[in-house]
Structure formats: C-alpha cells, structure tokens
N, C-alpha and C positions, 0 to 999 in steps of 0.2 A: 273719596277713597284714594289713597296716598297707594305709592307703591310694594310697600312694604306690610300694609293690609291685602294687597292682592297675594303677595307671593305666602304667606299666614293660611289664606283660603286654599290655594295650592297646596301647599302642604298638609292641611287637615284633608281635602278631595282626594290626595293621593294614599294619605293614610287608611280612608275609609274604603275605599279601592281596593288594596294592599289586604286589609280586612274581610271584604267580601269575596276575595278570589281565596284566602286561606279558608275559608269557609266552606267553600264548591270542593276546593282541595279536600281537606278532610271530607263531606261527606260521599265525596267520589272514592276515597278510598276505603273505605266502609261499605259501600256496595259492594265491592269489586272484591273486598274480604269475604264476607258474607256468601256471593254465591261460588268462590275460590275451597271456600269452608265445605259448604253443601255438596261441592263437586267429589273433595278428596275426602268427606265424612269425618270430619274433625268440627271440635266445638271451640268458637271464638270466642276468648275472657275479654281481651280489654287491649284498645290500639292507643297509641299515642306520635305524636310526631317527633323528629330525635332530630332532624336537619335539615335545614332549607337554607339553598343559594338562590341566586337568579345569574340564569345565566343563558346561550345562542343555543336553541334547537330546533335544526332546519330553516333557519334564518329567522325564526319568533323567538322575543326577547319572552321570556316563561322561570315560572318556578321549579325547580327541582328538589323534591323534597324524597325527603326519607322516612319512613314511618316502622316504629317495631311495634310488633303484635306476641300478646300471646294465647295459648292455643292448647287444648288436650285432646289426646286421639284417643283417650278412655274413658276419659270422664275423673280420674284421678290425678294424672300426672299433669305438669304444668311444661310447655316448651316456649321457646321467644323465636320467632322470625321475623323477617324485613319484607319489608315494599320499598321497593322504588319509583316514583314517581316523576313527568315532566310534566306539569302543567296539571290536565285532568285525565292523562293517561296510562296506564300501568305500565312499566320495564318487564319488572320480572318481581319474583315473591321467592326469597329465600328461607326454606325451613330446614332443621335438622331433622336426624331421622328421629323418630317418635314412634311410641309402642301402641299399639293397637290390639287388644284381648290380649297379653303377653306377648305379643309378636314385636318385631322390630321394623319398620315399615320405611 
C-alpha cells in the first residue's frame, strides 16, 4: 500500500462519514418536525434540505444546515417554512402566518 492508496481510503472514510452524519441530520430534523407539527396542530407534507456549510459552534467543528418544510394548518392550503439546524440540534423553526378554520393564526 503506496501512499496515495492510503490517502484514496481517507477520502472515501471521510465521505462515508460525511454520509452518515447527513443522515442523523435529516432524520433528527424530522422528529423534531413532527412533534413541532403535533404541538402547534398543523399537518407536515414534505421536508427537504436547501443548505448545508460546516462551520465553529462552541468550539465543535459541525454542520449547519438548513431545511424548508412544508405545512397546512387546514388540510387545504399549502405554506413553506424553515429549520435551522447545528449539527443535530434545532435553532429555531420559521413559519408564516397560516390559516386555520378560516382564521389567520
């Protein structure tokens, strides 16, 4: 094994890595939707991830990702919000206001 096979295996270990932490990421923010949803009584369609850096939070090098969701608080209307994301812990969850029975909520 030459050195240029070692740094090859590095590089795929670190891909799969890379992989399996985007993975914890999403399904951690899918929970986190979910009982977010169940809390303020709205129905969850469909999450997707929109942006991810890596960058210092609290001195752990982590993902920072972004994810838009969207959401009916009727069952007919469609609305888009955000998650934010460090790693596998939620920031905050931005939604617009959304109708509810005809209401504006």
């Amino acid at each position: 094994m030459n050195i240029y096979d070692l740094i090859i295996l590095v590089i795929i270990l670190c891909l799969f890595a890379m992989f399996w932490r985007f993975r914890a990421i999403s399904e951690q923010v899918k929970v986190s939707l979910e009982q977010y949803c169940d809390k303020h009584n709205i129905q969850l369609i469909s999450v997707a991830r929109t942006n991810t850096r890596i960058s210092s939070y609290r001195g752990k090098l982590d993902f920072h990702t972004e994810f838009s969701f969207d959401f009916s608080g009727n069952g007919e209307d469609s609305y888009q919000g955000k998650v934010f994301m460090i790693g596998l812990h939620t920031l905050k969850v931005d939604t617009p206001a959304y109708k509810i029975d005809g209401n504006f909520l």
